[in-house]
C-alpha positions in Angstrom: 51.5 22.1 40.8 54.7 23.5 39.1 54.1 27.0 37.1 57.1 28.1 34.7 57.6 31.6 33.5 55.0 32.7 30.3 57.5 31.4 27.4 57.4 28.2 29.5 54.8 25.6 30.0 53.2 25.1 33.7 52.7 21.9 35.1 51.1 20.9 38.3 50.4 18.3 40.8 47.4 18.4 42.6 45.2 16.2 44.6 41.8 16.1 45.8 39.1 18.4 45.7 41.1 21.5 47.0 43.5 20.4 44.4 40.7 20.3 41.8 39.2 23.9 42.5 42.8 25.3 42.6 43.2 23.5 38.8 40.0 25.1 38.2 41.6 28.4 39.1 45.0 27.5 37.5 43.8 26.8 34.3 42.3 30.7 34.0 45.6 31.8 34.2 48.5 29.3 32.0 48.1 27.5 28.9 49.3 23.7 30.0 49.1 22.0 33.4 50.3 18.6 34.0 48.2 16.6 36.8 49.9 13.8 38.9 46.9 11.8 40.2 46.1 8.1 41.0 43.6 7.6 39.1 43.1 9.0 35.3 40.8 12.1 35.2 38.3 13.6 32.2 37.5 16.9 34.4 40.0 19.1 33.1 40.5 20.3 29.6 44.0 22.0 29.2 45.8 18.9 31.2 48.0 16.8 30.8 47.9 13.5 33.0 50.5 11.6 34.8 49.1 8.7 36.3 51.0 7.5 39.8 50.7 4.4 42.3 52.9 4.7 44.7 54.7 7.9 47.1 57.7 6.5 45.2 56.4 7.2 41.6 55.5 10.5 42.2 59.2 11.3 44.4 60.5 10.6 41.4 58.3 12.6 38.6 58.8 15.4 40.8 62.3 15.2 41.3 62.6 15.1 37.6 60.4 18.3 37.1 61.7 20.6 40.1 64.7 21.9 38.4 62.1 23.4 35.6 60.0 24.5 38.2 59.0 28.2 39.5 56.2 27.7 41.3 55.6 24.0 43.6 52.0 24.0 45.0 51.8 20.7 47.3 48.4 20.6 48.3 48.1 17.7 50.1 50.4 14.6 51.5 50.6 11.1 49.8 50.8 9.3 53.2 52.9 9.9 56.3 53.2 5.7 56.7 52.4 2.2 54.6 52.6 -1.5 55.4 56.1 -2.4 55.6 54.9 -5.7 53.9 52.6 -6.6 51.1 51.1 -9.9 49.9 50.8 -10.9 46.4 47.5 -12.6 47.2 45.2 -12.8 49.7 46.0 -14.1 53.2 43.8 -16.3 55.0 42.8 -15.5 58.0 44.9 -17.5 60.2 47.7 -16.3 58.6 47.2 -12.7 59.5 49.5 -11.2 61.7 48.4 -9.7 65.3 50.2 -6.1 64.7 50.2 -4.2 61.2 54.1 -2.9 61.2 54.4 0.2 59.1 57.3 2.3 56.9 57.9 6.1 56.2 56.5 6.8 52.9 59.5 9.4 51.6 58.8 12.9 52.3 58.4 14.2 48.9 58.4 18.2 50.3 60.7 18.1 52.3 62.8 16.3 49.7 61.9 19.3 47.0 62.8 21.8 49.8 66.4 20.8 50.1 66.6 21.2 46.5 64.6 24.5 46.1 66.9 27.5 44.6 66.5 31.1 45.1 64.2 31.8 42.1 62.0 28.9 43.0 58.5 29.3 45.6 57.0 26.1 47.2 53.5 26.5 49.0 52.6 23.8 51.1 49.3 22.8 52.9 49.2 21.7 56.8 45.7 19.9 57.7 45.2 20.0 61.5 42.9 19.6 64.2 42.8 21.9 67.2 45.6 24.0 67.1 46.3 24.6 63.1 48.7 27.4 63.6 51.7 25.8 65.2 52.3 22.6 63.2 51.9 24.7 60.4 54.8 26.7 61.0 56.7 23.9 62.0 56.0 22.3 58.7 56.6 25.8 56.8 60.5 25.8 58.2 61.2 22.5 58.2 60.1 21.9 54.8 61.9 25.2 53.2 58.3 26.5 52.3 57.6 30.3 51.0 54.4 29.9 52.6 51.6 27.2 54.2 47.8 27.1 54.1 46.5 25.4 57.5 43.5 23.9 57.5 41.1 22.5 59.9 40.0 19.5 59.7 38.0 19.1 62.5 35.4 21.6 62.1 31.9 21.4 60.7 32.3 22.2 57.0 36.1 21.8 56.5 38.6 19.8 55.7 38.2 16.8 53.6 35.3 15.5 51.6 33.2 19.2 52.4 32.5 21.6 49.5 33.8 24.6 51.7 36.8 25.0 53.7 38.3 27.8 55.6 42.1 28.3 56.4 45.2 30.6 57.6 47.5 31.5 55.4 51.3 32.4 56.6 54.1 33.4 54.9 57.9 32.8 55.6 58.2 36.1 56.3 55.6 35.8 59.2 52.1 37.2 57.6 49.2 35.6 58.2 45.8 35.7 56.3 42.5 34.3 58.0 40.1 33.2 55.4 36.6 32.2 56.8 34.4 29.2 55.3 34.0 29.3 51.4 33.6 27.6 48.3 37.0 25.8 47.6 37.4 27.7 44.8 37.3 30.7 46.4 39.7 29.8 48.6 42.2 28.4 45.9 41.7 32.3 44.8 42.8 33.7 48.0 45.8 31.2 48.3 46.9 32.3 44.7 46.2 36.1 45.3 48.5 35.9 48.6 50.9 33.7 46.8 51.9 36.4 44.2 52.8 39.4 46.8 55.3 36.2 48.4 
C-alpha cells in the first residue's frame, strides 16, 4: 500500500490475507485506500479497486503512483518466474513440450527501490523456510527497504492460507522485533506500530 501525508489521499496495494488484515488495520487510520488485486473485491468499504492481470500491469500502476507515495507496504511477491510461452488455446497432448521453460517476472520492489527518495519508506515482506533471518536481510538491502517482516512458512500455523502467523521484524538500521503466533491482524498491528518509530 502507498499512505500520503493527511491533506493527501492513501492508497495501497495489498495481497492476500496478511494483505487483507493489514487493510483491515489501514482503514482505522486514513480516509481512501486504493487496492491492486486480481480479482475485484466487496470486503472493504473505504476502497478503491484497481483490478490487475499480469506482474506487468501492476509494474506499471505502481510506477505511476510511487512519486506520490510516502509510505510503500509490499506485502507479498507477484511471482519470482512465468511460462516464457503462452498458447491461445489449448494444446493437445502430443503437442506438449517435455520441459516448461520459464522468464523473470520484473522485480516490482526492487524496481520502486531504485526510485525511492529520502522522504519516502518501503516495507517489504520476506517468506522463508528454515532460516528466515538471513534472506530477509538480503532482500532488505538489496531492495532499498526501511524495514522487512520475515515470515515462516514452514511452520505449523504460519505462512500462507493460516489465520495466524508469526514473524521478525528488522529495520535498516539493524532492530529486530520477534512477534510470536497471532491473529493476522494483530500482527498487521505490530508491523504498523514498529513502522512508525522507522
Amino acid at each position: 500500500f502507498t499512505y500520503r501525508s493527511a491533506d493527501q489521499q492513501p492508497d495501497a496495494e495489498l495481497f492476500g490475507r496478511l494483505g487483507e488484515t493489514t487493510t483491515t488495520h489501514i482503514l482505522g487510520n486514513t480516509r481512501q485506500i486504493s487496492y491492486q488485486y486480481d480479482a475485484p473485491t466487496g470486503r472493504f468499504s473505504g476502497l478503491t479497486l484497481g483490478t490487475v492481470t499480469t506482474a506487468e500491469q501492476m509494474q506499471q500502476v505502481l510506477l505511476a503512483e510511487f512519486a506520490q507515495t510516502d509510505w510503500l507496504v509490499m506485502s507479498a511477491a507477484v511471482a519470482d518466474v512465468k511460462p516464457a510461452d503462452y498458447s491461445g488455446q489449448k494444446l493437445p497432448k502430443k503437442a506438449l513440450p517435455t520441459s516448461l521453460p520459464l522468464a523473470f517476472v520484473p522485480d516490482i520492489a526492487a524496481e520502486l527501490g531504485k526510485r525511492k527518495q529520502p522522504h519516502q519508506r518501503a516495507i517489504g515482506f520476506a517468506a522463508q523456510t528454515g532460516d528466515i533471518v538471513t534472506p530477509a536481510l538480503e532482500k532488505l538491502h538489496a531492495k532499498h527497504f526501511d524495514a522487512i517482516v520475515a515470515n515462516p512458512i514452514d511452520l505449523p500455523g504460519a505462512g500462507f492460507g493460516s489465520p495466524t502467523n508469526q514473524a521478525i521484524l528488522i529495520s535498516a538500521s539493524g532492530k529486530q522485533e520477534a512477534i510470536d503466533s497471532c491473529s493476522k491482524l494483530k500482527l498487521a498491528h505490530h508491523i504498523f506500530d514498529f513502522c512508525s518509530h522507522l
